[in-house]
Backbone bond lengths (Angstrom), bond angles and torsions (degrees), N, CA, C in turn:
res aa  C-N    CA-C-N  psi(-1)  N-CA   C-N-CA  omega(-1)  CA-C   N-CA-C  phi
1 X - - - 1.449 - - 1.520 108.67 -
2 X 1.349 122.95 141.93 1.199 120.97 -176.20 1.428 118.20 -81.52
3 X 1.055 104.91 125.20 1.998 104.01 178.37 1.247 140.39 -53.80
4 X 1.517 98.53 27.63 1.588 104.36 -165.16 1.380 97.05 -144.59
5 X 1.501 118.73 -1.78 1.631 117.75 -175.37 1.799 98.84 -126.80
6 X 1.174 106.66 146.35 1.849 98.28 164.82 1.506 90.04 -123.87
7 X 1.518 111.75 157.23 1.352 108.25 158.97 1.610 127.42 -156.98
8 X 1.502 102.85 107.74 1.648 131.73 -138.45 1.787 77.67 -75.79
9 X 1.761 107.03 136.24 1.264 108.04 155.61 1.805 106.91 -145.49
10 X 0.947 93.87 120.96 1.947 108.61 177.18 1.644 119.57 -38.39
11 X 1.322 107.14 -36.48 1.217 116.19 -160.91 1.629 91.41 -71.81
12 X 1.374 111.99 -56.39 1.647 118.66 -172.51 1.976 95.79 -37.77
13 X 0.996 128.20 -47.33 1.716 109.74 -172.05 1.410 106.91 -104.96
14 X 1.392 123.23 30.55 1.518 134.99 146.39 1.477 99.32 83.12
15 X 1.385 121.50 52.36 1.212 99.94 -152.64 1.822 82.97 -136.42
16 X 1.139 121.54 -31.73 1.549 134.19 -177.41 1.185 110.04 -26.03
17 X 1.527 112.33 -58.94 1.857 109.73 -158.32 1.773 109.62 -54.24
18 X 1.629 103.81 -31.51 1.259 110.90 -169.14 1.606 127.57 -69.40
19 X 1.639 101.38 -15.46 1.439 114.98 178.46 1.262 119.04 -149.17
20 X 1.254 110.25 40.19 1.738 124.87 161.18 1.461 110.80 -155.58
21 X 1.170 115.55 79.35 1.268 110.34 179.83 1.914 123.74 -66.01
22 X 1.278 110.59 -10.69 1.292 126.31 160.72 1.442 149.50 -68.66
23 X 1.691 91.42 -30.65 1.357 141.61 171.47 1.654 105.85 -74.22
24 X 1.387 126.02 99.48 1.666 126.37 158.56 1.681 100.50 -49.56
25 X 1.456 106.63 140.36 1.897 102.84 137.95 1.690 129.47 -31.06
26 X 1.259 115.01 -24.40 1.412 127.42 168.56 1.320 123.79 -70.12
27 X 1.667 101.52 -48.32 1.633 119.09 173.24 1.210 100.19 -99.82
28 X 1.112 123.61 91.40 1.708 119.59 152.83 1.217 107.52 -57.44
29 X 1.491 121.32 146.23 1.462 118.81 158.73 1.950 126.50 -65.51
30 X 0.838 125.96 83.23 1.530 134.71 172.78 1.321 122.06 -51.74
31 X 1.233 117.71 161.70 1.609 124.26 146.08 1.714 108.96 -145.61
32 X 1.088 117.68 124.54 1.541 122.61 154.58 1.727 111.58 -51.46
33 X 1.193 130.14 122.69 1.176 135.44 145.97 1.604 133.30 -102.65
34 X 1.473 113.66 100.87 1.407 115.12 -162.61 1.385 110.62 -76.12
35 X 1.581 121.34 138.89 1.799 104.74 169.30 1.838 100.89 -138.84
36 X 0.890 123.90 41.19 1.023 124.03 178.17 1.457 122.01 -76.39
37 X 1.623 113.64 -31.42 1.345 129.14 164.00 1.382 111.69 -69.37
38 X 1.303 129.85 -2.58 1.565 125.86 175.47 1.508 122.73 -114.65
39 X 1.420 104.54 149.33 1.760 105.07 -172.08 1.172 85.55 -105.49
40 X 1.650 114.74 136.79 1.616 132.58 178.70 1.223 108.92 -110.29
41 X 1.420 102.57 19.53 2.097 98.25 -179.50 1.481 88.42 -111.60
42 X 1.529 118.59 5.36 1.843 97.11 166.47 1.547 101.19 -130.78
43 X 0.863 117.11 174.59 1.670 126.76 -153.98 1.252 81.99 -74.45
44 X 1.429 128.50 -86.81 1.565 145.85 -150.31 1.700 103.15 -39.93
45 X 1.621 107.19 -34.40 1.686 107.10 158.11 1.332 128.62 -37.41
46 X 1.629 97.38 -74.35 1.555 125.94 176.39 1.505 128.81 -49.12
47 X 2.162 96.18 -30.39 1.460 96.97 -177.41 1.571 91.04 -83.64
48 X 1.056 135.66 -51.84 1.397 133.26 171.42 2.052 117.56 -1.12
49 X 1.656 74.17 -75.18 1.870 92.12 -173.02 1.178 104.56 -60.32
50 X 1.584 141.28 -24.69 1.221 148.52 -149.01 1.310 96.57 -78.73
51 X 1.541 116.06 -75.17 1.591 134.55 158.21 1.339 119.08 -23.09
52 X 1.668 127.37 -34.05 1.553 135.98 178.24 1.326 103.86 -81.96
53 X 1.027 114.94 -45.76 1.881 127.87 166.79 1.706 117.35 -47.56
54 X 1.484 88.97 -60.63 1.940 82.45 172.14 1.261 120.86 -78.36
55 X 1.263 128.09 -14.06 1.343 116.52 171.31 1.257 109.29 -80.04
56 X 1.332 114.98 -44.32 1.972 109.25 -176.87 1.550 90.92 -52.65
57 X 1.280 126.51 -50.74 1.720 106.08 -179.25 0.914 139.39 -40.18
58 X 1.511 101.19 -50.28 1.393 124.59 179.62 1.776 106.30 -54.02
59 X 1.362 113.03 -57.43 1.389 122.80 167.75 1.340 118.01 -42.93
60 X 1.306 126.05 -60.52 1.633 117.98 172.60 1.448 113.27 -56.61
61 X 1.107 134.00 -46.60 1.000 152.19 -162.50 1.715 103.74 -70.44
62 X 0.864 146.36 -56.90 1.345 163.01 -139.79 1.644 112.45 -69.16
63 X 1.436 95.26 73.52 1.992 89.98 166.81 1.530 121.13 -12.08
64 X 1.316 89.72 148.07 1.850 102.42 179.02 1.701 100.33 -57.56
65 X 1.867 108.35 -34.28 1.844 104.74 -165.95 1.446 83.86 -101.80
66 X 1.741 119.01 99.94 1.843 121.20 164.02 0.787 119.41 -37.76
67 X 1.694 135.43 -23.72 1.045 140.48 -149.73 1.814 93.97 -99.02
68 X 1.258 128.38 -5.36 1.294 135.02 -168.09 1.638 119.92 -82.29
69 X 1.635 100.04 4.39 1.569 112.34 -149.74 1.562 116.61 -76.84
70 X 2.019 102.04 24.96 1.475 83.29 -171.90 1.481 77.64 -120.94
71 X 1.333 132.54 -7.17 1.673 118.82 -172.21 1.693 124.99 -41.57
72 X 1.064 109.22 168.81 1.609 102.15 173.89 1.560 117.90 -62.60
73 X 1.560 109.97 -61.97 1.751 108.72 161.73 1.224 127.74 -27.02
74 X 1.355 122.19 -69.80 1.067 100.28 169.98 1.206 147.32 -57.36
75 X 1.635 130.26 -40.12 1.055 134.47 -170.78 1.701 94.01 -85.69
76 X 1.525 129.92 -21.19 1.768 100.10 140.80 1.573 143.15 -63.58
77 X 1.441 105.89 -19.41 1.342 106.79 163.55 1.282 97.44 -79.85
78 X 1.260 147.18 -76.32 1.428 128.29 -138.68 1.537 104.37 -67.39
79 X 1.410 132.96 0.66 0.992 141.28 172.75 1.591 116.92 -76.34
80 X 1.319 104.34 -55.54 1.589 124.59 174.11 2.121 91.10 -56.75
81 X 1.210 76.45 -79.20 1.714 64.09 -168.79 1.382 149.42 -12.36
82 X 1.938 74.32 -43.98 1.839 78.99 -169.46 1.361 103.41 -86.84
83 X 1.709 105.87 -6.73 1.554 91.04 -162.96 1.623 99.57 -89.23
84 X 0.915 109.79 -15.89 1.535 126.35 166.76 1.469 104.94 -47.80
85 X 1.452 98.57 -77.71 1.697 98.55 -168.99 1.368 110.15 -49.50
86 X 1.214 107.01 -62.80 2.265 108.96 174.86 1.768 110.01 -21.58
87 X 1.850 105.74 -58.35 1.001 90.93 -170.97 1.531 132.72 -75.39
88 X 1.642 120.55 0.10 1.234 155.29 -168.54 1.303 89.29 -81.98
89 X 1.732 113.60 -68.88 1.184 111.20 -166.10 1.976 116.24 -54.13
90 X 0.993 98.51 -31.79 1.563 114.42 178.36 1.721 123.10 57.27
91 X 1.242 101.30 39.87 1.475 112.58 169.95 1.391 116.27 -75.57
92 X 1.134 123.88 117.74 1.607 109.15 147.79 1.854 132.32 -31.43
93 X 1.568 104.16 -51.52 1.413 74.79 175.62 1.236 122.32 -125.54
94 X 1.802 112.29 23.73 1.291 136.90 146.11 1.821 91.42 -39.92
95 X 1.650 106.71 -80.41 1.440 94.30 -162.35 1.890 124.53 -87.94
96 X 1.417 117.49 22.60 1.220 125.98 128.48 1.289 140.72 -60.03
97 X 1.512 109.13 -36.78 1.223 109.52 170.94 1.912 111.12 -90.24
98 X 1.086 108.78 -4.70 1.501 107.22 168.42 1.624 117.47 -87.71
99 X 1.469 99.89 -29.76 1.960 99.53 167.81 1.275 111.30 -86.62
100 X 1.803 120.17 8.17 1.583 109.34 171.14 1.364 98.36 -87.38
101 X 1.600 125.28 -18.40 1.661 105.43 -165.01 1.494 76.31 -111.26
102 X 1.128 169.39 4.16 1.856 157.10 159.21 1.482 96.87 -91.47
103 X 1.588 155.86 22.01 0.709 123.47 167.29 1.639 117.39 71.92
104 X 1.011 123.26 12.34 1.352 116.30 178.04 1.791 106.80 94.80
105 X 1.252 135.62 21.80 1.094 117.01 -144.15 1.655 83.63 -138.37
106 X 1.377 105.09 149.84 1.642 118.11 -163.90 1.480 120.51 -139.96
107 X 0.974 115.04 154.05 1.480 99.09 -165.38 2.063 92.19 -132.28
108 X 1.596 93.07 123.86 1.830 108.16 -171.17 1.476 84.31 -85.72
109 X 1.874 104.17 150.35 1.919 126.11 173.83 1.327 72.37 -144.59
110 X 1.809 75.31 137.10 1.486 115.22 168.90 1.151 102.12 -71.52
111 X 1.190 104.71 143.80 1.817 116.22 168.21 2.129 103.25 -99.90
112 X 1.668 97.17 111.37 1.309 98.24 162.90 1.272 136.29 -80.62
């Protein structure tokens, strides 16, 4: 994967069928997140990508009814996700600054 793109898909943590009804198991719903324009050795970088991260979550994640955005599912997928993508992305303080807003809390990907 190239180090300058992440790209969050729902289906990978089994979670797709439940909030894309449009979306096959084949087509997960995605988003590309670009960071190549950002320096991650200063905060204002990192908080940057952080914000690109939760919204692509938020986006995969997002029941057919928007209005659904406080249920348990979702806010475990958009949870998985992001913690997914952070750990994809594999920054040091990309994912420091993601266990300052989780409480310390991390989310392990299988390596295939």
């Amino acid at each position: 994967m190239n180090r300058f793109t992440i790209t969050m898909m729902v289906s990978a943590l089994g979670l797709g069928s439940q909030f894309a009804s449009a979306a096959s198991p084949q087509d997960p719903p995605t988003v590309i997140v670009r960071f190549a324009d950002l320096d991650l050795t200063h905060i204002q970088g990192v908080a940057v990508l952080y914000q690109r991260l939760e919204r692509a979550a938020e986006t995969v994640c997002a029941p057919e009814n928007s209005r659904d955005l406080v249920s348990q599912p979702y806010k475990m997928c958009r949870q998985i996700a992001l913690g997914t993508a952070v750990a994809k992305v594999d920054r040091p303080a990309l994912t420091a600054y993601y266990r300052a807003k989780f409480g310390g809390a991390t989310v392990q990907i299988a390596q295939k």
